[in-house]
mmJSON file of the N, C-alpha and C atoms, coordinates in Angstrom:
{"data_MODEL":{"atom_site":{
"group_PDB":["ATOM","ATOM","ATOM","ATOM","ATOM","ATOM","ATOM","ATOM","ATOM","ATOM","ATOM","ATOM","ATOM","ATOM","ATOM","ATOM","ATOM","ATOM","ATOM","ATOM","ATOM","ATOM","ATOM","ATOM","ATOM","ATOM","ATOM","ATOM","ATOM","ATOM","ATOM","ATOM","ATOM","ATOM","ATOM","ATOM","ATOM","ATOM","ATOM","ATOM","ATOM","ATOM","ATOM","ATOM","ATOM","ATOM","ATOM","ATOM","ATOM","ATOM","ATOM","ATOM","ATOM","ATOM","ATOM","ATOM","ATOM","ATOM","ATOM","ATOM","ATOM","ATOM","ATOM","ATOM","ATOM","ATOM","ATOM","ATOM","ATOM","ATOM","ATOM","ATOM","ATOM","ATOM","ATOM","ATOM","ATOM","ATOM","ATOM","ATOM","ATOM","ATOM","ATOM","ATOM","ATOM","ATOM","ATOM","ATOM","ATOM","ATOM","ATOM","ATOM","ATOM","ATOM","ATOM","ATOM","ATOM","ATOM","ATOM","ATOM","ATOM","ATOM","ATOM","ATOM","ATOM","ATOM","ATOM","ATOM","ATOM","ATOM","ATOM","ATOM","ATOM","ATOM","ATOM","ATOM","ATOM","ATOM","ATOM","ATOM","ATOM","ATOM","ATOM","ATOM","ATOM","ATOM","ATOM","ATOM","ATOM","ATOM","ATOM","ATOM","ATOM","ATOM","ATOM","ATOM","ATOM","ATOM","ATOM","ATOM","ATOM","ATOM","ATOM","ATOM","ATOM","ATOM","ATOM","ATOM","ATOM","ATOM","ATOM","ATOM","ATOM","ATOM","ATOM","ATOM","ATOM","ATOM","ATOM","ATOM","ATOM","ATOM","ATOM","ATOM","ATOM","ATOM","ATOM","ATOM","ATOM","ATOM","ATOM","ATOM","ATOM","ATOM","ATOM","ATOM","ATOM","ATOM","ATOM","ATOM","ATOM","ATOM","ATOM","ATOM","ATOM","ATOM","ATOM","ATOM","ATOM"],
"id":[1,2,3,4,5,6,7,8,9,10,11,12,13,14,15,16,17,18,19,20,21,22,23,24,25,26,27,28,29,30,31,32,33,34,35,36,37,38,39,40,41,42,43,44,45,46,47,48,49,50,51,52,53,54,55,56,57,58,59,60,61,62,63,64,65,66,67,68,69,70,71,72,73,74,75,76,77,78,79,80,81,82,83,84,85,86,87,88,89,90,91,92,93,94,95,96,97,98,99,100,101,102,103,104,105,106,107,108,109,110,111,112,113,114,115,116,117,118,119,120,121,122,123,124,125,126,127,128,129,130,131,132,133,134,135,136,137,138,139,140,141,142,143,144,145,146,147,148,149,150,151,152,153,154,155,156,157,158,159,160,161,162,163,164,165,166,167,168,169,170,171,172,173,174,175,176,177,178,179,180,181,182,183,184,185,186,187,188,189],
"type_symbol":["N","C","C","N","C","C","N","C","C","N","C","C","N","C","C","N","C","C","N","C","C","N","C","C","N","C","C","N","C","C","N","C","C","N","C","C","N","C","C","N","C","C","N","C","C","N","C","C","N","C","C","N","C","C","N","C","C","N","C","C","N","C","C","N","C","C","N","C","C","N","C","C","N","C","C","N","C","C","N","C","C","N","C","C","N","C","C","N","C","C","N","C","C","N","C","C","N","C","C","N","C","C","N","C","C","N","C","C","N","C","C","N","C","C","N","C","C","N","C","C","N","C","C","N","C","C","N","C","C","N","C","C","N","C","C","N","C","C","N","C","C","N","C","C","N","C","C","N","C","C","N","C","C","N","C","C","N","C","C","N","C","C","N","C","C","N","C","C","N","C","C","N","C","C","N","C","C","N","C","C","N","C","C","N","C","C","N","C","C"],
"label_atom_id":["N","CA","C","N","CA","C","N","CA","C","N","CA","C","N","CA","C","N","CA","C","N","CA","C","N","CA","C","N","CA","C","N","CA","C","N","CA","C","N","CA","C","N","CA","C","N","CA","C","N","CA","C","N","CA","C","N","CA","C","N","CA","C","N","CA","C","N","CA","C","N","CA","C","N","CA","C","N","CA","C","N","CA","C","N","CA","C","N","CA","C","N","CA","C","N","CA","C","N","CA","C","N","CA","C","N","CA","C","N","CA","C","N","CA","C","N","CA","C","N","CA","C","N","CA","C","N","CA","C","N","CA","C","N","CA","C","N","CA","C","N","CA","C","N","CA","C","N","CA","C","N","CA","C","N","CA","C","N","CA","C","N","CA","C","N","CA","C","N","CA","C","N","CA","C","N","CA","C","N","CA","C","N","CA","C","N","CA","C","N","CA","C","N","CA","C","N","CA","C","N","CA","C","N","CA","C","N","CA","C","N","CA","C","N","CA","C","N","CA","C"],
"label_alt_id":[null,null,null,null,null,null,null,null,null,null,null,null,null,null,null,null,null,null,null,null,null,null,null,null,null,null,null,null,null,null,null,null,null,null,null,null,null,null,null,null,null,null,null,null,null,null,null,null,null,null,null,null,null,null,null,null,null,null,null,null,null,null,null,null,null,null,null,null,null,null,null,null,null,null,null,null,null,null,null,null,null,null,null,null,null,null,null,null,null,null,null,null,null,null,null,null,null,null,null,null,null,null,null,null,null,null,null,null,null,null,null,null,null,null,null,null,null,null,null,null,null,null,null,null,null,null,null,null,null,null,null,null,null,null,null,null,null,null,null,null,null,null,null,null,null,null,null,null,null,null,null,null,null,null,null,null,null,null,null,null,null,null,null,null,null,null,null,null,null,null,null,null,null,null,null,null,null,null,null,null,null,null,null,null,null,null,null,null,null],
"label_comp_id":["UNK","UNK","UNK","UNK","UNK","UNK","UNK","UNK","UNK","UNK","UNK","UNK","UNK","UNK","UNK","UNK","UNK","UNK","UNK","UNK","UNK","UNK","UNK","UNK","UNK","UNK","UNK","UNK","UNK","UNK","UNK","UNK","UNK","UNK","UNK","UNK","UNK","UNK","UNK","UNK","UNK","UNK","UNK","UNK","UNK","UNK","UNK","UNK","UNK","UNK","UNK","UNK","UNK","UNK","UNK","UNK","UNK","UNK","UNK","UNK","UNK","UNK","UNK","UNK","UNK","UNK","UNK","UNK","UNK","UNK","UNK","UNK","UNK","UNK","UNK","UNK","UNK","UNK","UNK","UNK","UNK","UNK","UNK","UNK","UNK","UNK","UNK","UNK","UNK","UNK","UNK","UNK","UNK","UNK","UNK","UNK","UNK","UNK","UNK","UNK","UNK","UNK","UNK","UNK","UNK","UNK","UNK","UNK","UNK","UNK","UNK","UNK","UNK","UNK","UNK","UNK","UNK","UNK","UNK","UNK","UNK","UNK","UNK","UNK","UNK","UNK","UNK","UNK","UNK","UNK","UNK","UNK","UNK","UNK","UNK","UNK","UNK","UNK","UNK","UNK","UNK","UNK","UNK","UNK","UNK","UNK","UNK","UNK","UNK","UNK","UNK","UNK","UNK","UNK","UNK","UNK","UNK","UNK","UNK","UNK","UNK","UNK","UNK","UNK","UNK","UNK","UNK","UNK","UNK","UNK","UNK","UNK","UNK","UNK","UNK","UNK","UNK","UNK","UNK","UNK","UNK","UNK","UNK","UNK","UNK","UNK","UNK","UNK","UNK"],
"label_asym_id":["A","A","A","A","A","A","A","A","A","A","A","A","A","A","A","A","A","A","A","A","A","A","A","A","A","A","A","A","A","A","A","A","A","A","A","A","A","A","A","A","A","A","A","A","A","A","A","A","A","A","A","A","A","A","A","A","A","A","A","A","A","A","A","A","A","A","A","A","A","A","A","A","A","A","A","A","A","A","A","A","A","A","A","A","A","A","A","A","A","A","A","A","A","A","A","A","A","A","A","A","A","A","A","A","A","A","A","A","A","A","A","A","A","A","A","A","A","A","A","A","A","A","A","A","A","A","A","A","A","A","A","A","A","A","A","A","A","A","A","A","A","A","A","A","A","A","A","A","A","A","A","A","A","A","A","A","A","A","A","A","A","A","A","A","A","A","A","A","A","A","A","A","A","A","A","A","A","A","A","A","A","A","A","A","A","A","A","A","A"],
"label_entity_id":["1","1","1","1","1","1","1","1","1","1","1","1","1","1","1","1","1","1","1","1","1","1","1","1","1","1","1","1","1","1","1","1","1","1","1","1","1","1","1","1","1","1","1","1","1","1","1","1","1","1","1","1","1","1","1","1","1","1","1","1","1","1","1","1","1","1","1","1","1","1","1","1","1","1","1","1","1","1","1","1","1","1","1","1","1","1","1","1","1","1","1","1","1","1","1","1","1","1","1","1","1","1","1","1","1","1","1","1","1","1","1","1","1","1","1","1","1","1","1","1","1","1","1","1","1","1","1","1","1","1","1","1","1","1","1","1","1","1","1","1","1","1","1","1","1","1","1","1","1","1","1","1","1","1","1","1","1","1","1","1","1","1","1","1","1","1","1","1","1","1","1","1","1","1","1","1","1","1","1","1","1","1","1","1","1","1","1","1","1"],
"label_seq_id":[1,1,1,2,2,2,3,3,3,4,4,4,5,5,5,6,6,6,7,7,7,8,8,8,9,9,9,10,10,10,11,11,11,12,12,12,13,13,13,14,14,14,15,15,15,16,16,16,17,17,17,18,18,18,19,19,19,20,20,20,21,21,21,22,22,22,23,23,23,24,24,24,25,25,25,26,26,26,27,27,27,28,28,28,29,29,29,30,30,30,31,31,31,32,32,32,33,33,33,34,34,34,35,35,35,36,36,36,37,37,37,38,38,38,39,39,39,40,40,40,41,41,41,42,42,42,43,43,43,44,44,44,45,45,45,46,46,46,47,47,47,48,48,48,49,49,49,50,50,50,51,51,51,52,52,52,53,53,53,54,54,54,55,55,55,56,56,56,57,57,57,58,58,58,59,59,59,60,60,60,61,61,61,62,62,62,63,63,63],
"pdbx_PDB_ins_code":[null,null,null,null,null,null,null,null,null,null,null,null,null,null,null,null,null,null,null,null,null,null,null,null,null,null,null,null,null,null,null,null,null,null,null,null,null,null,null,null,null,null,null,null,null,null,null,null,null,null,null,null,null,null,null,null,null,null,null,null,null,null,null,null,null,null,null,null,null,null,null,null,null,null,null,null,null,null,null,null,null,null,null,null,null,null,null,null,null,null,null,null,null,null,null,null,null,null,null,null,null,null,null,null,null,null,null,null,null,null,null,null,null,null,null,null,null,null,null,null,null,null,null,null,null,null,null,null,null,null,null,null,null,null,null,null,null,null,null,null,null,null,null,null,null,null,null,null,null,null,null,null,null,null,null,null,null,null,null,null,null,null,null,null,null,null,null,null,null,null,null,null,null,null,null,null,null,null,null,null,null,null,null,null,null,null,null,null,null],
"Cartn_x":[-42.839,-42.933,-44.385,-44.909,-46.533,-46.5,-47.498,-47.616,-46.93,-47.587,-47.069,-45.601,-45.061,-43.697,-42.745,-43.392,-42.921,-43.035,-44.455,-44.696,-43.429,-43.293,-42.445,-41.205,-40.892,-39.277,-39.203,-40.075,-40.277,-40.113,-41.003,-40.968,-39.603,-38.943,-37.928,-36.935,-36.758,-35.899,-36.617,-37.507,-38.39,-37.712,-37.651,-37.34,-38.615,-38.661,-39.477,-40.453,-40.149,-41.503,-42.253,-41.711,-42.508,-43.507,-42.917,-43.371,-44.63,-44.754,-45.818,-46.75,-46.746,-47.402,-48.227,-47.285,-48.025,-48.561,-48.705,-49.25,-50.682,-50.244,-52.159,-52.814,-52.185,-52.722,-53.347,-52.773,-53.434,-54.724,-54.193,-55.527,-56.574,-56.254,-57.688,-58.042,-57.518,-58.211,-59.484,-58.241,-59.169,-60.466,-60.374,-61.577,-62.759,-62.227,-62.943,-64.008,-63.44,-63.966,-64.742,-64.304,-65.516,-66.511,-66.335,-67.129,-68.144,-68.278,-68.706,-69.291,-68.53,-69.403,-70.76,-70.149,-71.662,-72.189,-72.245,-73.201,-74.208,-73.766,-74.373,-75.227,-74.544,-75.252,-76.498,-76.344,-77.229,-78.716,-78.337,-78.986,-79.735,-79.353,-80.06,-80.814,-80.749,-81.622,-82.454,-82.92,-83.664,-84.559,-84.144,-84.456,-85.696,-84.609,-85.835,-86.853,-86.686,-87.803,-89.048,-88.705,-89.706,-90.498,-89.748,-89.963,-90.8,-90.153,-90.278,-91.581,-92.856,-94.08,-94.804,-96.105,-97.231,-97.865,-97.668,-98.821,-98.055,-97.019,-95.883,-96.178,-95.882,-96.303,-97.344,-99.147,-99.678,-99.921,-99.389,-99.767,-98.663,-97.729,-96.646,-97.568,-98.391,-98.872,-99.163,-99.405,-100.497,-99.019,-98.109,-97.066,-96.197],
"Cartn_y":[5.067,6.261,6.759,7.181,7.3,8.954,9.296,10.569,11.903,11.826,12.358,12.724,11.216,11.134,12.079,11.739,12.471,13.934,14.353,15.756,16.459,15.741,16.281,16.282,15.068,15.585,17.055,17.176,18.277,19.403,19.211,20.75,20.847,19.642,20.486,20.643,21.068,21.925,23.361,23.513,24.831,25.805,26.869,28.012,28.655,29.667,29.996,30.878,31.309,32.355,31.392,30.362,29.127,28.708,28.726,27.314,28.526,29.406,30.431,30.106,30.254,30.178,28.404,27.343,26.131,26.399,26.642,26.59,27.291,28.635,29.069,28.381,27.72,26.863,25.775,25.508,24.222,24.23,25.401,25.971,26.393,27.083,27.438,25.929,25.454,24.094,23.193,23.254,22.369,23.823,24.899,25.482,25.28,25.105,25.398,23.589,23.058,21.564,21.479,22.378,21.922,22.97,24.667,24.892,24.287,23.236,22.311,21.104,20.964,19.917,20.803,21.774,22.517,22.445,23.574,23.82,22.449,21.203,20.415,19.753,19.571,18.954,20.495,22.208,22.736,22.631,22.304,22.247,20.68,19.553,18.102,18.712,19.947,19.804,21.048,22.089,22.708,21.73,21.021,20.075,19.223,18.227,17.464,18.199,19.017,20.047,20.148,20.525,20.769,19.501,18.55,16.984,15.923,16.098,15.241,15.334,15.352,16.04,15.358,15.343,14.353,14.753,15.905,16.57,15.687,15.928,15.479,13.791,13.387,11.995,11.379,12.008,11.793,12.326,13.308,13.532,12.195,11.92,11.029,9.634,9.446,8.154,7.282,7.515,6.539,6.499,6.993,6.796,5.756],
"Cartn_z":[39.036,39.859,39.831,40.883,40.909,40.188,40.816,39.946,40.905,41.953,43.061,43.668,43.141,43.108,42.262,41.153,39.667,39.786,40.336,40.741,41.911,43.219,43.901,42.866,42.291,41.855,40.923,40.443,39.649,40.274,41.18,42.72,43.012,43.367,44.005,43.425,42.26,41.049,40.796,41.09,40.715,41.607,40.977,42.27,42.857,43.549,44.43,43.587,42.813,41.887,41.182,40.672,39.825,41.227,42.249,42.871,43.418,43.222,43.856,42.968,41.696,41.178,40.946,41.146,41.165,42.482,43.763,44.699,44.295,43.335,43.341,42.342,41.184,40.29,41.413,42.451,42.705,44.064,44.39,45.139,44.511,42.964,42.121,41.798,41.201,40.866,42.106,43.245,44.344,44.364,44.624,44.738,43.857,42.418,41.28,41.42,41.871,42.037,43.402,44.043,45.461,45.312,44.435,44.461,43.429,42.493,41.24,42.414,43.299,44.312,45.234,45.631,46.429,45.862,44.374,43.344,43.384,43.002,42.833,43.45,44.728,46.32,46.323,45.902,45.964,45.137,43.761,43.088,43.666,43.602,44.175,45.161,46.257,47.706,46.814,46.211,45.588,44.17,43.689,42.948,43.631,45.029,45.66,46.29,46.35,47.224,46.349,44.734,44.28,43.454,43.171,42.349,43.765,44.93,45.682,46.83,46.173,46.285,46.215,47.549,47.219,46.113,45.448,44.249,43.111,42.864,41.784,42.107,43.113,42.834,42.251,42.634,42.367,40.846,40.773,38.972,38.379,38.521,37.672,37.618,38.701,39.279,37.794,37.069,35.975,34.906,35.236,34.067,34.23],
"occupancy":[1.0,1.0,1.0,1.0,1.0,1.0,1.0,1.0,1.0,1.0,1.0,1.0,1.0,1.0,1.0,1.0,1.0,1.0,1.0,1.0,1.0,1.0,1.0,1.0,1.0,1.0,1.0,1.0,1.0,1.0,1.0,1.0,1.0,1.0,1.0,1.0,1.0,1.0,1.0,1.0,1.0,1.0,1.0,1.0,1.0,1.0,1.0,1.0,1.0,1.0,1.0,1.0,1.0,1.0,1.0,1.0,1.0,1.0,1.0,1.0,1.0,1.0,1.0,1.0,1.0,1.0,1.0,1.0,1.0,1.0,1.0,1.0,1.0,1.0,1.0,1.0,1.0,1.0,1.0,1.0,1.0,1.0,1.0,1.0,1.0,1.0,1.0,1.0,1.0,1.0,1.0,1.0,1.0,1.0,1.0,1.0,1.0,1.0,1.0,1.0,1.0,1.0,1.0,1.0,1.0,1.0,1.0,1.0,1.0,1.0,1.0,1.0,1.0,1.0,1.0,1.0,1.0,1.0,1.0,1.0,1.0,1.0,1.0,1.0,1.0,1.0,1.0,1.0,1.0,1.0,1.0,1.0,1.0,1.0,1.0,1.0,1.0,1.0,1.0,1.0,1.0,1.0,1.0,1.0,1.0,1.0,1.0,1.0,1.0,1.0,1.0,1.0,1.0,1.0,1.0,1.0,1.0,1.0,1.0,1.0,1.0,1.0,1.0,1.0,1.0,1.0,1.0,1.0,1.0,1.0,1.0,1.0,1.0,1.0,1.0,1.0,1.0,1.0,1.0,1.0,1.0,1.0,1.0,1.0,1.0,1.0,1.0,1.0,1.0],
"B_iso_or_equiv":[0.0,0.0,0.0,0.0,0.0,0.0,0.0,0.0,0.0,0.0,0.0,0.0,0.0,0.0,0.0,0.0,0.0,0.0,0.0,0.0,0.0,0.0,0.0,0.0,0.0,0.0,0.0,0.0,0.0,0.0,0.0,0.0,0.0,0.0,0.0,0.0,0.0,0.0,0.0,0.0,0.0,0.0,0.0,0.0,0.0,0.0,0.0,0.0,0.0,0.0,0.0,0.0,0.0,0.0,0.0,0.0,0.0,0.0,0.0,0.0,0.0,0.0,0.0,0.0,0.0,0.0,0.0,0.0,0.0,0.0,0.0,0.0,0.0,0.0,0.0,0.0,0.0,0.0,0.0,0.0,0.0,0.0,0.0,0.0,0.0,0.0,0.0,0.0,0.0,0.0,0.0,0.0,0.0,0.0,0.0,0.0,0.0,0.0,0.0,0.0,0.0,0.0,0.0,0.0,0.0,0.0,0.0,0.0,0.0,0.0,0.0,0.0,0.0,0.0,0.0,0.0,0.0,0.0,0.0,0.0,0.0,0.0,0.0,0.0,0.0,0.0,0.0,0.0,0.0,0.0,0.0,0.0,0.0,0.0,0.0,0.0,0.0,0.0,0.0,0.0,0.0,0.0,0.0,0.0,0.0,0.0,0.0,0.0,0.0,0.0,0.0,0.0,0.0,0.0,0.0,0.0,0.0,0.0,0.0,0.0,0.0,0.0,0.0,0.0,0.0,0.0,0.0,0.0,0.0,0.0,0.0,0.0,0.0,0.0,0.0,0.0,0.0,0.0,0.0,0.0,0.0,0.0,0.0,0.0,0.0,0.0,0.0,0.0,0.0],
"pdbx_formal_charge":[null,null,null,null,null,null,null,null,null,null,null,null,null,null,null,null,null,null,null,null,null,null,null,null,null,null,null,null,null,null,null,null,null,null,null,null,null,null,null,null,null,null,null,null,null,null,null,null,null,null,null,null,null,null,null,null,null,null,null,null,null,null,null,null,null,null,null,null,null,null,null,null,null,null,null,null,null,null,null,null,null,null,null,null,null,null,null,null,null,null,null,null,null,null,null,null,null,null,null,null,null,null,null,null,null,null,null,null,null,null,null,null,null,null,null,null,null,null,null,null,null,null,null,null,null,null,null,null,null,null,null,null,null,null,null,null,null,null,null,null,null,null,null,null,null,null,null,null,null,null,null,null,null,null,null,null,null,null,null,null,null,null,null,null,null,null,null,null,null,null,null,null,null,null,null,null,null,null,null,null,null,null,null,null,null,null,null,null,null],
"auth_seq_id":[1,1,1,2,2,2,3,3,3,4,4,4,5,5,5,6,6,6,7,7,7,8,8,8,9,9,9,10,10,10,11,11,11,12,12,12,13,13,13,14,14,14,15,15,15,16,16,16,17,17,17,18,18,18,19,19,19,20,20,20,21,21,21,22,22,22,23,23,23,24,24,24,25,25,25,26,26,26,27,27,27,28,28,28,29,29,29,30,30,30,31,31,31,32,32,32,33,33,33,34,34,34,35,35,35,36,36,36,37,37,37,38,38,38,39,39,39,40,40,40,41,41,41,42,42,42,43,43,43,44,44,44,45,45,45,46,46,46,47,47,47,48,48,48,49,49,49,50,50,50,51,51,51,52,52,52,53,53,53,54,54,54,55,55,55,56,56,56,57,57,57,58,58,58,59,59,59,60,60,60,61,61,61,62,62,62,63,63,63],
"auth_comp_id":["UNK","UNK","UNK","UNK","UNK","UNK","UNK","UNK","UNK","UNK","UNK","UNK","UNK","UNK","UNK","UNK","UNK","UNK","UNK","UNK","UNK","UNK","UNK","UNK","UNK","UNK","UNK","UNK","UNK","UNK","UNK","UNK","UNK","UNK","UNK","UNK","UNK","UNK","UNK","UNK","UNK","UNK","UNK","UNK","UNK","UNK","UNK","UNK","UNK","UNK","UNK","UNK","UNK","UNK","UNK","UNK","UNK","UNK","UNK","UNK","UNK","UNK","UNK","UNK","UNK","UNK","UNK","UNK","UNK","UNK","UNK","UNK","UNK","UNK","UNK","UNK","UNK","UNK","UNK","UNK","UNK","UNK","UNK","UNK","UNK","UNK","UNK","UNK","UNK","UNK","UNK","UNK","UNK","UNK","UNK","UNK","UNK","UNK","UNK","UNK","UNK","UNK","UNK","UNK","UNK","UNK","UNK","UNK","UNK","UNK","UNK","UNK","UNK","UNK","UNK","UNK","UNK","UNK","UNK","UNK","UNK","UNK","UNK","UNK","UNK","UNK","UNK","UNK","UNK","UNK","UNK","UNK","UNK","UNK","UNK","UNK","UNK","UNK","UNK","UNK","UNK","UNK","UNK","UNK","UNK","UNK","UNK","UNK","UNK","UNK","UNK","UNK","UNK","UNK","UNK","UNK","UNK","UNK","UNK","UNK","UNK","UNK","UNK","UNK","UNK","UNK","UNK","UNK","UNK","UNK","UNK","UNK","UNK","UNK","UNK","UNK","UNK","UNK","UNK","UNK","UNK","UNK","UNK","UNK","UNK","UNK","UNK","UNK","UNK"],
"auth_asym_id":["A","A","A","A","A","A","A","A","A","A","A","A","A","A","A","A","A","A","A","A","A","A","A","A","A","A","A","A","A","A","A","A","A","A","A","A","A","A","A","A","A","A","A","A","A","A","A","A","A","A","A","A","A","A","A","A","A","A","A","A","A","A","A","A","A","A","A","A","A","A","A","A","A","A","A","A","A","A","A","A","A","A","A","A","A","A","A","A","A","A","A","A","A","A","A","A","A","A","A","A","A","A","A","A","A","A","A","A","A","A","A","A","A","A","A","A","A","A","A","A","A","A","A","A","A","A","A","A","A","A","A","A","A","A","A","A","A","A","A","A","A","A","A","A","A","A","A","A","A","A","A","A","A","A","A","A","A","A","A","A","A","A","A","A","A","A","A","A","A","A","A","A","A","A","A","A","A","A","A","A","A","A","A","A","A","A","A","A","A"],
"auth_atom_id":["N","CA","C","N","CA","C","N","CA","C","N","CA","C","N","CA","C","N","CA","C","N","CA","C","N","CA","C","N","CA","C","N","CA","C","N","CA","C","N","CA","C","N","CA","C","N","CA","C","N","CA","C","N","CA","C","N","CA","C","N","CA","C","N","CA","C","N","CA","C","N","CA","C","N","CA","C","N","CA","C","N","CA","C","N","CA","C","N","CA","C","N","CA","C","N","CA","C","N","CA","C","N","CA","C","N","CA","C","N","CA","C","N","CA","C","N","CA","C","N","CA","C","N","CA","C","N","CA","C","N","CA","C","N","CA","C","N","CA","C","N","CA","C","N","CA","C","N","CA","C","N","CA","C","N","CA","C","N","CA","C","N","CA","C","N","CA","C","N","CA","C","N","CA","C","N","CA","C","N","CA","C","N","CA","C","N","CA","C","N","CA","C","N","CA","C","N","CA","C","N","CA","C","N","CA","C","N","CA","C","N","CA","C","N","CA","C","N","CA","C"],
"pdbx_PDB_model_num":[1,1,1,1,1,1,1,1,1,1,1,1,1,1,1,1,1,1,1,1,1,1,1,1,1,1,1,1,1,1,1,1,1,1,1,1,1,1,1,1,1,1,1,1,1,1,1,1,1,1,1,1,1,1,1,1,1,1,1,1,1,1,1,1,1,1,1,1,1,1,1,1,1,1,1,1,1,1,1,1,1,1,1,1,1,1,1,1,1,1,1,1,1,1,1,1,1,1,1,1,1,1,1,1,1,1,1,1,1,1,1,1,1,1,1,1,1,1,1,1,1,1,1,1,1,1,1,1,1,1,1,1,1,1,1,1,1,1,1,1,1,1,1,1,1,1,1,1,1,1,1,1,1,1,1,1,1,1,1,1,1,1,1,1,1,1,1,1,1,1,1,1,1,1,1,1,1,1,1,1,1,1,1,1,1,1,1,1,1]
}}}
């Protein structure tokens, strides 16, 4: 049984106040992870901005 599988059978024994609450557990989660993906994709484009430099190149040059 995959996981998914296993998960629905579970759901549909839950009554409706449980299942409120797995629905916001699983919306905080997906949020908490894409906002951990922006963050990151933000930080890489502020990052290359300041690393990715003819000055910065040329100082690294001899290393």
């Amino acid at each position: 049984m995959t996981k998914v599988a296993a998960l629905i059978k579970e759901l549909e024994h839950m009554p409706d106040p449980l299942l409120n609450e797995v629905i916001d557990f699983v919306q905080f989660v997906k949020q908490k992870h894409a906002d951990a993906i922006e963050n990151a994709l933000l930080r890489e484009k502020t990052i290359s901005e300041l690393w990715l430099t003819k000055e910065e190149d040329e100082a690294w040059h001899d290393l």
